[in-house]
mmCIF file of the N, C-alpha and C atoms, coordinates in Angstrom:
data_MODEL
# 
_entry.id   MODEL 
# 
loop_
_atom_site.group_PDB 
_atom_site.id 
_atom_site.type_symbol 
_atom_site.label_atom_id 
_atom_site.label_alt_id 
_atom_site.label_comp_id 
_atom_site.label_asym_id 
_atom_site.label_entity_id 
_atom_site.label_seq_id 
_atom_site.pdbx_PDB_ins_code 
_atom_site.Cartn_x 
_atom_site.Cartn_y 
_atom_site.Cartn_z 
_atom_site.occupancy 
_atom_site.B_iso_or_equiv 
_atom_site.pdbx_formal_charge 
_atom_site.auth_seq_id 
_atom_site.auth_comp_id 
_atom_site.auth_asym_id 
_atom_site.auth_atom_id 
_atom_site.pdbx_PDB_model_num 
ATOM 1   N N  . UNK A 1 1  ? 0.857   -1.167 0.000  1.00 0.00 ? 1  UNK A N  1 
ATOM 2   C CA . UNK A 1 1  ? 0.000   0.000  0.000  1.00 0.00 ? 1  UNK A CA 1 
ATOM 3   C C  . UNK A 1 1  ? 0.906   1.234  0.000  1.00 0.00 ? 1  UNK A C  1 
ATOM 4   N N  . UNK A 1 2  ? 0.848   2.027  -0.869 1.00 0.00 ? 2  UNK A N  1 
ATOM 5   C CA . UNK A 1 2  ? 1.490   3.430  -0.790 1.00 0.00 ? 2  UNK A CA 1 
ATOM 6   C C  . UNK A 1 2  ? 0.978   4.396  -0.090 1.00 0.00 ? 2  UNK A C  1 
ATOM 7   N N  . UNK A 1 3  ? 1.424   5.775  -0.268 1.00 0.00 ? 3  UNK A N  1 
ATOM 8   C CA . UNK A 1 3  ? 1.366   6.847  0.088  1.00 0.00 ? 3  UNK A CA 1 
ATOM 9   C C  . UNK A 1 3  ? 0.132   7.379  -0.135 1.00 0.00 ? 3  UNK A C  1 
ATOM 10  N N  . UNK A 1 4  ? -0.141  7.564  -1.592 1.00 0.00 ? 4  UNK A N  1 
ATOM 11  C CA . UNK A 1 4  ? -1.428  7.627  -2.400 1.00 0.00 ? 4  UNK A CA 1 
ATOM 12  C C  . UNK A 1 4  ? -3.233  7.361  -1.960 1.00 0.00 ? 4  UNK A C  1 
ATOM 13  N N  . UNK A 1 5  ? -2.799  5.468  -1.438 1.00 0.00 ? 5  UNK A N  1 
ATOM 14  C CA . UNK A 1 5  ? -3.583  4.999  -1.179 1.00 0.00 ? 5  UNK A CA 1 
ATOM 15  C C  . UNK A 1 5  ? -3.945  4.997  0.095  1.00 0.00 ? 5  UNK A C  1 
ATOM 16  N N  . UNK A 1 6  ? -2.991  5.502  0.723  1.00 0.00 ? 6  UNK A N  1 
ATOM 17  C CA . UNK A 1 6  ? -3.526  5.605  2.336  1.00 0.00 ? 6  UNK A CA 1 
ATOM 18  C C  . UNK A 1 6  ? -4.274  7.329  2.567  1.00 0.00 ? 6  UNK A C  1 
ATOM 19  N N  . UNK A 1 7  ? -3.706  7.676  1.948  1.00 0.00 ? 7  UNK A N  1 
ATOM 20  C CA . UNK A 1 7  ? -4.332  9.416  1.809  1.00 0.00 ? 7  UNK A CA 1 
ATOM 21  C C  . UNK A 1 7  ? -5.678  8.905  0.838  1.00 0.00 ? 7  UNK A C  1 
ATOM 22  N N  . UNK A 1 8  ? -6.018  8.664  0.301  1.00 0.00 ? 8  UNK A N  1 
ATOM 23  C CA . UNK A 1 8  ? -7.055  8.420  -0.284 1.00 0.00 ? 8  UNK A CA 1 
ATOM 24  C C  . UNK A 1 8  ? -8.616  7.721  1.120  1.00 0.00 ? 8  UNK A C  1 
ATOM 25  N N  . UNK A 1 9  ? -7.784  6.685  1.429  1.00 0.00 ? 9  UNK A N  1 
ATOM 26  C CA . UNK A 1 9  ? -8.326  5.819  2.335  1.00 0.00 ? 9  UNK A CA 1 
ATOM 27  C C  . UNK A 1 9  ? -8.762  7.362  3.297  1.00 0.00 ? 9  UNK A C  1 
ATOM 28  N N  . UNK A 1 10 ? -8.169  8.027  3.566  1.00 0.00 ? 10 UNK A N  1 
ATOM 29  C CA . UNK A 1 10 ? -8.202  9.002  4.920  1.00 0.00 ? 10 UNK A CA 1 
ATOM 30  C C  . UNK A 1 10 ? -9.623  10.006 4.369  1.00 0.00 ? 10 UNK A C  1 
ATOM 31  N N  . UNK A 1 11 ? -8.897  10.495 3.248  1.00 0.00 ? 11 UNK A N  1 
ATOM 32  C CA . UNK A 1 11 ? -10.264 11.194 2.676  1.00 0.00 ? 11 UNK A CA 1 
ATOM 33  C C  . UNK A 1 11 ? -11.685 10.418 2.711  1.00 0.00 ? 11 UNK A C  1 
ATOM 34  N N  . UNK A 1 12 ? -11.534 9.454  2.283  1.00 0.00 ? 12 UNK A N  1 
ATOM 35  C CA . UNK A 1 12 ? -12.631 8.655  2.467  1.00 0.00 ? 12 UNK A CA 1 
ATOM 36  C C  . UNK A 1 12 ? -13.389 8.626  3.473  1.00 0.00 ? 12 UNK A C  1 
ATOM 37  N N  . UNK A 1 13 ? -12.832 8.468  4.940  1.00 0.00 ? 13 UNK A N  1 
ATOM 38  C CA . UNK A 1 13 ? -13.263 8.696  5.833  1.00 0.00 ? 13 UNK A CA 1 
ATOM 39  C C  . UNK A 1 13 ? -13.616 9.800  6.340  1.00 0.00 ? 13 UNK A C  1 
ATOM 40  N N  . UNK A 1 14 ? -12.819 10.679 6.259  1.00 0.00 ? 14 UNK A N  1 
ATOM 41  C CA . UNK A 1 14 ? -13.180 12.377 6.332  1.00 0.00 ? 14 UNK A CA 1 
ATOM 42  C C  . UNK A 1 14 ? -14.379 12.406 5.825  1.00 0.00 ? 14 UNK A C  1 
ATOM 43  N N  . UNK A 1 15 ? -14.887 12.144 4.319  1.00 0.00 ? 15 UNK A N  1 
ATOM 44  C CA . UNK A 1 15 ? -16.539 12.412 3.683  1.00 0.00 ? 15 UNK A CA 1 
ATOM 45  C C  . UNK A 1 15 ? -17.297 11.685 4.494  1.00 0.00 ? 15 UNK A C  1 
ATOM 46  N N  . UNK A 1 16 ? -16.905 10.352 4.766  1.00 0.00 ? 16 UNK A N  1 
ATOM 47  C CA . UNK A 1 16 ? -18.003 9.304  5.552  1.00 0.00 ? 16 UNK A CA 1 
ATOM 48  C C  . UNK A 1 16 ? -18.472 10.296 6.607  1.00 0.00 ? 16 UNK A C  1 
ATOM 49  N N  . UNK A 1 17 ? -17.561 10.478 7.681  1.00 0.00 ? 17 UNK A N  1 
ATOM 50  C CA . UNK A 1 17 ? -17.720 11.322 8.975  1.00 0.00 ? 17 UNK A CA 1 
ATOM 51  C C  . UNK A 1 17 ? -18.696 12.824 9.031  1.00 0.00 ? 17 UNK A C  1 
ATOM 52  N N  . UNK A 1 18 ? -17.990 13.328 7.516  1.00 0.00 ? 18 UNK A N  1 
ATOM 53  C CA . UNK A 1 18 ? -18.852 14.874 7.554  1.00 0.00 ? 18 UNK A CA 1 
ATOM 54  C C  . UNK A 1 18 ? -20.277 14.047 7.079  1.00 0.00 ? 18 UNK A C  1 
ATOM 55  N N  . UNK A 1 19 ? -20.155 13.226 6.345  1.00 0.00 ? 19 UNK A N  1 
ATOM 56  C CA . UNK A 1 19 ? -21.835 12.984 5.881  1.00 0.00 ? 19 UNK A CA 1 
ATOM 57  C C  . UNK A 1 19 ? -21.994 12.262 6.913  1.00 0.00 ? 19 UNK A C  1 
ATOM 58  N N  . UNK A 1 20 ? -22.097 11.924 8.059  1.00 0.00 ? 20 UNK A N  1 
ATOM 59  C CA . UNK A 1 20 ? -22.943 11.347 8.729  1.00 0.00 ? 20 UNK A CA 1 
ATOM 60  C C  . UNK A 1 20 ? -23.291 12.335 9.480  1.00 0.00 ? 20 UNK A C  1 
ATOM 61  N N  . UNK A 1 21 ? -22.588 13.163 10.052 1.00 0.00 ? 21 UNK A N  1 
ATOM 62  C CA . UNK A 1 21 ? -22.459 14.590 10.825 1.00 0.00 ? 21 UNK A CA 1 
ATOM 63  C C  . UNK A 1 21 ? -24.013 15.404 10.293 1.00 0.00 ? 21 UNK A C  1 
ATOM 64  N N  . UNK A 1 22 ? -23.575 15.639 9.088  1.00 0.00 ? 22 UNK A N  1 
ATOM 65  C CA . UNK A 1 22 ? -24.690 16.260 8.154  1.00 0.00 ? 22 UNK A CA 1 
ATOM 66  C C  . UNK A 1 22 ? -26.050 15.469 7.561  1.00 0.00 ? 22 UNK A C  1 
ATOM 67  N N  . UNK A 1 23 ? -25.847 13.572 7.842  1.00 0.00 ? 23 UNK A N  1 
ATOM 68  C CA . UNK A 1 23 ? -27.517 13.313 7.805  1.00 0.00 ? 23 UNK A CA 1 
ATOM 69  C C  . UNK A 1 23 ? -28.031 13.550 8.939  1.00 0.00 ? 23 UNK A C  1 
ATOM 70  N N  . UNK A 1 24 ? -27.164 13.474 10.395 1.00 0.00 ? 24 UNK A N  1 
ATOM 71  C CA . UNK A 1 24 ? -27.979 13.681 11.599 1.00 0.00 ? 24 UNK A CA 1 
ATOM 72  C C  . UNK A 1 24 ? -28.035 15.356 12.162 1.00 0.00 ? 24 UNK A C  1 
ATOM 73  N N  . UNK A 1 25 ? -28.220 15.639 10.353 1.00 0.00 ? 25 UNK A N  1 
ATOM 74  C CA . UNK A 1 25 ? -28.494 17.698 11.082 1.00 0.00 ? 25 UNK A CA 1 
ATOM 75  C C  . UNK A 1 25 ? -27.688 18.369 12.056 1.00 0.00 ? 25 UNK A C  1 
ATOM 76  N N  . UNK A 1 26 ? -26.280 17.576 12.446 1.00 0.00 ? 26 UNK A N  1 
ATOM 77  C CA . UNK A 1 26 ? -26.052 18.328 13.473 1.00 0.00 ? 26 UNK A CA 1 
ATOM 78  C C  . UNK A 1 26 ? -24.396 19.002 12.502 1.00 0.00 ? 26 UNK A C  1 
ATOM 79  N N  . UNK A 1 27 ? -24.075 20.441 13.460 1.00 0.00 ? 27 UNK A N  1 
ATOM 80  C CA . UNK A 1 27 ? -23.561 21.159 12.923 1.00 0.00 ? 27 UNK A CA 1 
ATOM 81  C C  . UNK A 1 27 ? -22.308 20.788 13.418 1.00 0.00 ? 27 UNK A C  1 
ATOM 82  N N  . UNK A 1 28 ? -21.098 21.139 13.025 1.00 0.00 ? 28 UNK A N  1 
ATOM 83  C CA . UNK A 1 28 ? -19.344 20.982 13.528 1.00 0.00 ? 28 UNK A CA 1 
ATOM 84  C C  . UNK A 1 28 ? -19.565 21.803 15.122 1.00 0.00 ? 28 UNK A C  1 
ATOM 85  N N  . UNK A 1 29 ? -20.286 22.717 15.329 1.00 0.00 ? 29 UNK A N  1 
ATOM 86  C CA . UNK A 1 29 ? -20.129 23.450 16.609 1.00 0.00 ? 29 UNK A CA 1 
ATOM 87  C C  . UNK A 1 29 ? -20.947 22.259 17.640 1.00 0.00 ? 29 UNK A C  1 
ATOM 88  N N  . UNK A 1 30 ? -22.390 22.078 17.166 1.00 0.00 ? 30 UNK A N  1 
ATOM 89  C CA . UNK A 1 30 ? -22.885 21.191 17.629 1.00 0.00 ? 30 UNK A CA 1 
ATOM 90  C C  . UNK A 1 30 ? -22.271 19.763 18.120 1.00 0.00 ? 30 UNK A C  1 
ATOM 91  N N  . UNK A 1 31 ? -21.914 19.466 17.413 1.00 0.00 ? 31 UNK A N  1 
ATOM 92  C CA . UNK A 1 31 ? -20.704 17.891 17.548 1.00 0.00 ? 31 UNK A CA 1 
ATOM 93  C C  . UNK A 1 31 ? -19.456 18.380 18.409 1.00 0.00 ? 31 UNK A C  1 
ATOM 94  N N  . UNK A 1 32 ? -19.137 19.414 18.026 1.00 0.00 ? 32 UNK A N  1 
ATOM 95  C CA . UNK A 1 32 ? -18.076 20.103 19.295 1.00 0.00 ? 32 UNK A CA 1 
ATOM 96  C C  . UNK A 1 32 ? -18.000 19.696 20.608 1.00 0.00 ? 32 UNK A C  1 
ATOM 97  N N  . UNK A 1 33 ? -19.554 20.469 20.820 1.00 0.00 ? 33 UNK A N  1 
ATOM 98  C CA . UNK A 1 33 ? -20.138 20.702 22.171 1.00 0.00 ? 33 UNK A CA 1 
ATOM 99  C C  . UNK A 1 33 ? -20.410 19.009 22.834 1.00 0.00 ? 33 UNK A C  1 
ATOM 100 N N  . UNK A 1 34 ? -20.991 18.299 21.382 1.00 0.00 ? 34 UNK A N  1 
ATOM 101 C CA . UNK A 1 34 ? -21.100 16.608 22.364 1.00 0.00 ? 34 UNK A CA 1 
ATOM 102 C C  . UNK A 1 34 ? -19.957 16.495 22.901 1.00 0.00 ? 34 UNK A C  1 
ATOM 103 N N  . UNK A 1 35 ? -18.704 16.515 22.078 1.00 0.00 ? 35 UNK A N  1 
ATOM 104 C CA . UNK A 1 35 ? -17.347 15.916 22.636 1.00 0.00 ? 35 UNK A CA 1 
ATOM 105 C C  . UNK A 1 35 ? -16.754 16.419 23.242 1.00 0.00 ? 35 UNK A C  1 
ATOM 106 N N  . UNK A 1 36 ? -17.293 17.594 23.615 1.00 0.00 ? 36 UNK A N  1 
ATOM 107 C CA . UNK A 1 36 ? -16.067 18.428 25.003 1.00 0.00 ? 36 UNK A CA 1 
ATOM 108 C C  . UNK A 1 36 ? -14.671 19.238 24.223 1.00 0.00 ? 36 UNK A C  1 
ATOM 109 N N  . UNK A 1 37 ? -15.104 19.434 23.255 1.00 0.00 ? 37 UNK A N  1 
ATOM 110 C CA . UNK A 1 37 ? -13.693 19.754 22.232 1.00 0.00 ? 37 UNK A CA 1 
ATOM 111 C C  . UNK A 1 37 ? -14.630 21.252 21.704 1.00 0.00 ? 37 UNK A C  1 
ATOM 112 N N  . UNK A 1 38 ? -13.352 21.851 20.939 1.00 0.00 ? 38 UNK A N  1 
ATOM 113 C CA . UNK A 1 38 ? -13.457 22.978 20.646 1.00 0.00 ? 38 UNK A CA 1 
ATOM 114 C C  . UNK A 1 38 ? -14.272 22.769 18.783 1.00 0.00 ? 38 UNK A C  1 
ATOM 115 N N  . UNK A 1 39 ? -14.715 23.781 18.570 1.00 0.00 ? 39 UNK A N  1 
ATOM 116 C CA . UNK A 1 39 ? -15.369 23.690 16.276 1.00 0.00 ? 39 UNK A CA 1 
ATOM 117 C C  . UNK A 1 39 ? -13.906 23.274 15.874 1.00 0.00 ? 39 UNK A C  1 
ATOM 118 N N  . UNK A 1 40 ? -12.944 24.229 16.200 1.00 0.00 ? 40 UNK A N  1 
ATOM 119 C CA . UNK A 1 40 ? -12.031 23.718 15.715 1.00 0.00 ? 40 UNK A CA 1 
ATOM 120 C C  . UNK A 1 40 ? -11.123 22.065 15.287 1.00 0.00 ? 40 UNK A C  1 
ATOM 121 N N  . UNK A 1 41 ? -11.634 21.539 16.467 1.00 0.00 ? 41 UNK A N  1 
ATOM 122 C CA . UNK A 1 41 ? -11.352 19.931 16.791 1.00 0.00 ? 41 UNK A CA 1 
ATOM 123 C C  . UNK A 1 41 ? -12.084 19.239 15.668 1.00 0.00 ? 41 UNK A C  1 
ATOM 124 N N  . UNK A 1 42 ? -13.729 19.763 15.337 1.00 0.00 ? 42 UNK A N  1 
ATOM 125 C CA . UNK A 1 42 ? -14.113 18.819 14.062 1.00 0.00 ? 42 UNK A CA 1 
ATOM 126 C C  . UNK A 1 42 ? -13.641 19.126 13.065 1.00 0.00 ? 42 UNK A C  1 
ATOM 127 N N  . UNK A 1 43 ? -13.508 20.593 12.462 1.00 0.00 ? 43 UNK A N  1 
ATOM 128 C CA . UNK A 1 43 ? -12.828 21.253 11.389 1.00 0.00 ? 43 UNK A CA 1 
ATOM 129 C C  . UNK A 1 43 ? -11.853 20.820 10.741 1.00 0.00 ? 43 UNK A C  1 
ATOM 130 N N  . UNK A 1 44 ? -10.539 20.533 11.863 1.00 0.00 ? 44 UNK A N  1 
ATOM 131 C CA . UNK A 1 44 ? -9.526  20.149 11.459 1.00 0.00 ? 44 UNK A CA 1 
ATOM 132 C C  . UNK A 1 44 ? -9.580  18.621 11.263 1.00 0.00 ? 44 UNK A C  1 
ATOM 133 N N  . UNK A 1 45 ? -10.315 17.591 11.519 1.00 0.00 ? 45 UNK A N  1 
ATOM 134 C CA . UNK A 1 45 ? -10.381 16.662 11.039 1.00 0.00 ? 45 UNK A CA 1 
ATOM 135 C C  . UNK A 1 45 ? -11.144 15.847 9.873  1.00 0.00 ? 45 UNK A C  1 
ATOM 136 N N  . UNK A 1 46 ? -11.937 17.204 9.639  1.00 0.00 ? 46 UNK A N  1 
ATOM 137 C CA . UNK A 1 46 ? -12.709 17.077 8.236  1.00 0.00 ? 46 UNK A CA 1 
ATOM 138 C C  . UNK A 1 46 ? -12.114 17.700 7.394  1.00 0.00 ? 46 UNK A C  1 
ATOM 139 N N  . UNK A 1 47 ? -11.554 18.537 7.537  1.00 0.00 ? 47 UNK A N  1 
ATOM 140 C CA . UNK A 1 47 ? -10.529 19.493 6.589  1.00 0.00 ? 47 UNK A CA 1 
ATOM 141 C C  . UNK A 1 47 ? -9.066  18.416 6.315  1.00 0.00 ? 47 UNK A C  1 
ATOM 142 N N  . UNK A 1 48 ? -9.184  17.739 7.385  1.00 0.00 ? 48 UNK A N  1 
ATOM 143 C CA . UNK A 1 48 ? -7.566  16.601 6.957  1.00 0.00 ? 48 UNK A CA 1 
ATOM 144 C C  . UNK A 1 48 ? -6.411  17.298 7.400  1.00 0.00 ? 48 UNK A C  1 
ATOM 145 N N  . UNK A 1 49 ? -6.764  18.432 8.310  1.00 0.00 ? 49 UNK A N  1 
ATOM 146 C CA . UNK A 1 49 ? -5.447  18.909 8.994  1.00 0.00 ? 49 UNK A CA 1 
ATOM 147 C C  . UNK A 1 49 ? -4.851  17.929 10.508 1.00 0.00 ? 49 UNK A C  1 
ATOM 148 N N  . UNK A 1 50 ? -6.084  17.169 10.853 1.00 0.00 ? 50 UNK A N  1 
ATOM 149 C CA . UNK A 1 50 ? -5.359  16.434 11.822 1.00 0.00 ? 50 UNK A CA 1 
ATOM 150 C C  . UNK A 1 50 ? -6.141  14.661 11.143 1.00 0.00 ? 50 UNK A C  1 
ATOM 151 N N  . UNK A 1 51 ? -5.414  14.138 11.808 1.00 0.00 ? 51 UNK A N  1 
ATOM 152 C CA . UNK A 1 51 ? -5.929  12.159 11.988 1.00 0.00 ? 51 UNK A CA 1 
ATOM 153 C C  . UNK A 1 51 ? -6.742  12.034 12.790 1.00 0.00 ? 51 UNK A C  1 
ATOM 154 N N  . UNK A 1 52 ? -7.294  11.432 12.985 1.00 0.00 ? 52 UNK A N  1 
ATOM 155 C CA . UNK A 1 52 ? -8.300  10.541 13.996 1.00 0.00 ? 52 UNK A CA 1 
ATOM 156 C C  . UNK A 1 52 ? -7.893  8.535  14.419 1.00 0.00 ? 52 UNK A C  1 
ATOM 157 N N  . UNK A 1 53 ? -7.929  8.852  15.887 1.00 0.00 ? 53 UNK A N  1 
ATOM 158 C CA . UNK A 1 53 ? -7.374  7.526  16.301 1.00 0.00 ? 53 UNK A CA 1 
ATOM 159 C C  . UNK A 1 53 ? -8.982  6.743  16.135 1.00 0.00 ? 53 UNK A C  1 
ATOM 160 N N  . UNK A 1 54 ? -8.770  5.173  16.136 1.00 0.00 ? 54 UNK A N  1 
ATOM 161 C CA . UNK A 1 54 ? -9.796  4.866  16.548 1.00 0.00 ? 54 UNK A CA 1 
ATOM 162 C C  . UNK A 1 54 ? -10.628 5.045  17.931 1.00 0.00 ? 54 UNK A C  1 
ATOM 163 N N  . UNK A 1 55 ? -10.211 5.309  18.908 1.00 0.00 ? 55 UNK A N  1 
ATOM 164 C CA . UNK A 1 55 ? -11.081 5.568  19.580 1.00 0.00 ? 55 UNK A CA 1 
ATOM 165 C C  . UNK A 1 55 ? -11.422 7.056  19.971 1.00 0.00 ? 55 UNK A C  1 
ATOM 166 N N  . UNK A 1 56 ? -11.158 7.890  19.011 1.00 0.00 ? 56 UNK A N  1 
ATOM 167 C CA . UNK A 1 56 ? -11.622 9.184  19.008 1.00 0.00 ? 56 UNK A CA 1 
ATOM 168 C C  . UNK A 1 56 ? -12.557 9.051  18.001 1.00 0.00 ? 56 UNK A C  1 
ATOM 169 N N  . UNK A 1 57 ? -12.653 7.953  16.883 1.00 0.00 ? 57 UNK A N  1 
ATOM 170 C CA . UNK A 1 57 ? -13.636 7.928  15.942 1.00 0.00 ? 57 UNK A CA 1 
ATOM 171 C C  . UNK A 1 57 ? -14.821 7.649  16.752 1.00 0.00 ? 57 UNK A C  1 
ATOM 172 N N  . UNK A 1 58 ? -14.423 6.020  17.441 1.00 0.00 ? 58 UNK A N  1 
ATOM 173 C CA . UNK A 1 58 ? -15.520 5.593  18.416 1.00 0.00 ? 58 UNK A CA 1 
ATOM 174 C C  . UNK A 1 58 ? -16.580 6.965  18.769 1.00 0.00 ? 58 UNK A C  1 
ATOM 175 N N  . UNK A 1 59 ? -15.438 7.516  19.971 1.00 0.00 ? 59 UNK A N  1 
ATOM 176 C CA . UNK A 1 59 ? -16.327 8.821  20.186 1.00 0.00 ? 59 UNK A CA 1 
ATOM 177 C C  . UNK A 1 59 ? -17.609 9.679  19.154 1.00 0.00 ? 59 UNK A C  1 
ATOM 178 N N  . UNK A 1 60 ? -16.542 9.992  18.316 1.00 0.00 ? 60 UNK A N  1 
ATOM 179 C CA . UNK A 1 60 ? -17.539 10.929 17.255 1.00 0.00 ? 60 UNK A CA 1 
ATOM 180 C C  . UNK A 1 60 ? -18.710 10.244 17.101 1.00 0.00 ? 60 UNK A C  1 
ATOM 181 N N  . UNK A 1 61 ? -18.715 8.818  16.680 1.00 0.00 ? 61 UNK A N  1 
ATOM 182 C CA . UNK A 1 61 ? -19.615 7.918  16.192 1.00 0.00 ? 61 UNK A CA 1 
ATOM 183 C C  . UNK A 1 61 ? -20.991 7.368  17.412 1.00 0.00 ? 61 UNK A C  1 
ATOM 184 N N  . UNK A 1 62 ? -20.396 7.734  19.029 1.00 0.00 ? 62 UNK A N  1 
ATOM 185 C CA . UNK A 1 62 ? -21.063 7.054  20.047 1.00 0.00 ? 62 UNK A CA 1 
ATOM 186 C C  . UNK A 1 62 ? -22.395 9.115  20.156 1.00 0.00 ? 62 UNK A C  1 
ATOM 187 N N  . UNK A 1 63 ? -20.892 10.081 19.474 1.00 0.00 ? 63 UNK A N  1 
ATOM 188 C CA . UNK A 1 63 ? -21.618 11.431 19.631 1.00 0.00 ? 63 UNK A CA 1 
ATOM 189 C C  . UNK A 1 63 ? -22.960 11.372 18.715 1.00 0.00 ? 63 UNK A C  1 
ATOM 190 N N  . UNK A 1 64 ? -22.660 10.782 17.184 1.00 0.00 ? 64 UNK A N  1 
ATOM 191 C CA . UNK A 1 64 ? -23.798 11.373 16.916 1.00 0.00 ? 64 UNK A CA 1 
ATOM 192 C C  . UNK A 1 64 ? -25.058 10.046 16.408 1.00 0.00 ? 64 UNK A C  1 
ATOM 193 N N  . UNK A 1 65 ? -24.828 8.980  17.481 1.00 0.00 ? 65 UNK A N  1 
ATOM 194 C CA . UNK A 1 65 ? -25.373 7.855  17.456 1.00 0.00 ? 65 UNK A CA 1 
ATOM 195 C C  . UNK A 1 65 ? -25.614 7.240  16.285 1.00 0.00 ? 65 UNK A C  1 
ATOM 196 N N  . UNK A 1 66 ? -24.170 6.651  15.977 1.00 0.00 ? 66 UNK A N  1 
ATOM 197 C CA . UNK A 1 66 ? -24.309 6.236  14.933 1.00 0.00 ? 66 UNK A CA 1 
ATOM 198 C C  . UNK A 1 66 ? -23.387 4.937  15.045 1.00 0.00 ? 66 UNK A C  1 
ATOM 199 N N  . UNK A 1 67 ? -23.772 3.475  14.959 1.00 0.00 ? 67 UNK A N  1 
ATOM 200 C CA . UNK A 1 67 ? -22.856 2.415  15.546 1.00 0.00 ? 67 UNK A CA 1 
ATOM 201 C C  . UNK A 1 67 ? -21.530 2.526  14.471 1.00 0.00 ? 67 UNK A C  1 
ATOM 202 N N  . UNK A 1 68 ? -20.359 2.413  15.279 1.00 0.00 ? 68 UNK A N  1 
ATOM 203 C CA . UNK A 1 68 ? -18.990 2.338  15.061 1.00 0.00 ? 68 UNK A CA 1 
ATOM 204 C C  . UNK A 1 68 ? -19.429 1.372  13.361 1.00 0.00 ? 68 UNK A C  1 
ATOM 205 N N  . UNK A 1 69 ? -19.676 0.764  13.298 1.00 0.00 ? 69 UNK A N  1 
ATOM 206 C CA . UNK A 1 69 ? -19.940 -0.761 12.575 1.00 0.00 ? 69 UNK A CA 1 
ATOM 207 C C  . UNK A 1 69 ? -20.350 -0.079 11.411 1.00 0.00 ? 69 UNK A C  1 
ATOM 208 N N  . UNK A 1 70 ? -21.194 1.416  11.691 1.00 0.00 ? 70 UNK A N  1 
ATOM 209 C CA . UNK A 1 70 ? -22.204 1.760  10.210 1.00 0.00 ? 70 UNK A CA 1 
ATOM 210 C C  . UNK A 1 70 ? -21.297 2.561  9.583  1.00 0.00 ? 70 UNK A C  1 
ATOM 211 N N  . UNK A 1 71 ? -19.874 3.384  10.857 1.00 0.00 ? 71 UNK A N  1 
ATOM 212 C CA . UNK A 1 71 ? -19.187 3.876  9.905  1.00 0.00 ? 71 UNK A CA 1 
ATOM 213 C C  . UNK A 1 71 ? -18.134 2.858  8.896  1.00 0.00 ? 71 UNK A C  1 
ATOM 214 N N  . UNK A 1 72 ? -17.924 1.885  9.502  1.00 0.00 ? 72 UNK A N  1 
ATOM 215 C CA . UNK A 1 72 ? -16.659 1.279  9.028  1.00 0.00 ? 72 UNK A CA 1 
ATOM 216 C C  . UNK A 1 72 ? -17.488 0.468  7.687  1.00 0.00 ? 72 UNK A C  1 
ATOM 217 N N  . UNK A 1 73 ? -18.555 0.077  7.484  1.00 0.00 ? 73 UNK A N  1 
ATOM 218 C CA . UNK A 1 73 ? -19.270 -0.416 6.779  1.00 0.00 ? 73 UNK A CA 1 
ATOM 219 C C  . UNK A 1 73 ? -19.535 0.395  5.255  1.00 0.00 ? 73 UNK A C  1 
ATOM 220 N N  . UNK A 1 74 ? -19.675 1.627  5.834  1.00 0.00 ? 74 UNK A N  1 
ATOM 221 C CA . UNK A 1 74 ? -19.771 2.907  4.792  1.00 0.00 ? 74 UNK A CA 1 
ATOM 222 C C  . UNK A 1 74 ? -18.520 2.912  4.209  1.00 0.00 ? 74 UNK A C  1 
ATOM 223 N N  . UNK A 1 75 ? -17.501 2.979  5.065  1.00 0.00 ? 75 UNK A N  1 
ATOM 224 C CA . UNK A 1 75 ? -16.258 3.152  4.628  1.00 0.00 ? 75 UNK A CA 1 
ATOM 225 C C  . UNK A 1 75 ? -15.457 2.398  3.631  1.00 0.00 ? 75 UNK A C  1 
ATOM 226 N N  . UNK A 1 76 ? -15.841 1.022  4.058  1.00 0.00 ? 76 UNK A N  1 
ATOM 227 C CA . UNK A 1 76 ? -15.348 0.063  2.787  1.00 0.00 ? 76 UNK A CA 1 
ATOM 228 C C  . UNK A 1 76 ? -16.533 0.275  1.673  1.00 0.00 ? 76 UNK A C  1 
ATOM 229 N N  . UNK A 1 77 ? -17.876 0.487  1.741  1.00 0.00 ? 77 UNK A N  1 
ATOM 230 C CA . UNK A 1 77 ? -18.290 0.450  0.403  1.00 0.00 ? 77 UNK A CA 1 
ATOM 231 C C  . UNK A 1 77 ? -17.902 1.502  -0.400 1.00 0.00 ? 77 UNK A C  1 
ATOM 232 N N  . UNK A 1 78 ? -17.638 2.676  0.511  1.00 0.00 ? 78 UNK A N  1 
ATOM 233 C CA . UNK A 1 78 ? -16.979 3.841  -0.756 1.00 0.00 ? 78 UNK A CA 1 
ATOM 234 C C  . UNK A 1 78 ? -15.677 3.405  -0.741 1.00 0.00 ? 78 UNK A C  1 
ATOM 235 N N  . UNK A 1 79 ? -15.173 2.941  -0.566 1.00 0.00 ? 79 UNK A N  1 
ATOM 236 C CA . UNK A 1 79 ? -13.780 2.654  -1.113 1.00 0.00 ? 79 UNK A CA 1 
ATOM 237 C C  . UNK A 1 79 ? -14.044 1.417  -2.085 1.00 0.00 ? 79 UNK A C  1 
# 
């Protein structure tokens, strides 16, 4: 696996995350406020200025009730 394909893989997830963010209506400030983190904290990880560990995904995913399983599921079908 290259360079390419792992940045690709990342983006991927970045869209998964903002579109789930955005089917459950809730805003980057909004999702903020679930996680105890600053707008900035979602921003930069939808923007691809920072990574996300798995269990900070967990989080996002437990924030906007959405099972861990539906993101990773999404994730391989767009890829």
């Amino acid at each position: 696996m290259d360079e390419r394909d792992l940045e690709r893989q990342a983006t991927v997830l970045r869209q998964e995350l903002r579109q789930l963010r955005n089917e459950q209506g809730v805003t980057q400030t909004e999702l903020a406020e679930r996680l105890g983190q600053p707008q900035s904290y979602v921003s930069k990880y939808e923007s691809g200025e920072r990574r996300l560990d798995l269990p900070e995904i967990r989080v996002i995913c437990v924030a906007l009730n959405v099972p861990l399983r539906t993101l990773i599921e999404r994730f391989e079908s767009a890829l």
